[in-house]
Phi, psi and omega in degrees: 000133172215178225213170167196126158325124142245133139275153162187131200054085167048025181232154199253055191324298184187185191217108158304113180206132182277086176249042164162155175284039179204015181205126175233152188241073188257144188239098157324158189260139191312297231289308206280317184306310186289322206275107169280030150268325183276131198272155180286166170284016194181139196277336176256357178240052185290155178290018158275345178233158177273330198243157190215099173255135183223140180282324177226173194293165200270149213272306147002259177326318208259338176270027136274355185292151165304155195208151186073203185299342191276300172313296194302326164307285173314321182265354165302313179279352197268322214082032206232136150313107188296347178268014180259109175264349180271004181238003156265339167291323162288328172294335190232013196228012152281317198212336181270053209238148173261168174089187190269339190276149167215175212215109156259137153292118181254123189261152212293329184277022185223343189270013157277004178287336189264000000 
């Protein structure tokens, strides 16, 4: 299983976990979901229910990945597989991202932090 932090605009929005490449999760964060101030990160992840379960990552996510000769290139120089879209998102949608959303990977000694 492994997790990644979403943000938006700097604020900690939910948390995405891969839990098999055939079952993905995304959750809103308690704090963020009640703040009717805060926006969904996606017109397809709306604020209305907190957990959003998908047989494949969820399309929101998977366009932030690079995609064509951009992907094959990114995923040559990161070492990355091109079908791990959840570990190019980590490698590159921490600061190299378009839009308010960014993406950290959270590693097991960090995820009672979320």
């Amino acid at each position: 299983m492994r997790k990644a932090a979403v943000y938006c605009n700097g604020t900690l929005a939910g948390i995405l976990t891969e839990e098999s490449r055939k079952l993905y999760i995304f959750r809103y964060n308690d704090t963020y979901f009640n703040d009717s101030t805060k926006p969904a990160i996606s017109l397809t992840l709306p604020k209305t229910q907190q957990e959003y379960k998908s047989e494949y990552m969820f399309p929101f996510f998977s366009n932030m990945a690079a995609e064509g000769d951009n992907l094959a290139i990114q995923s040559r120089y990161l070492k990355i597989d091109e079908s791990d879209i959840l570990s190019l998102l980590g490698a590159t949608a921490t600061h190299d991202s378009i839009g308010v959303v960014t993406l950290i990977m959270i590693t097991n000694n960090e995820s009672g932090r979320y």
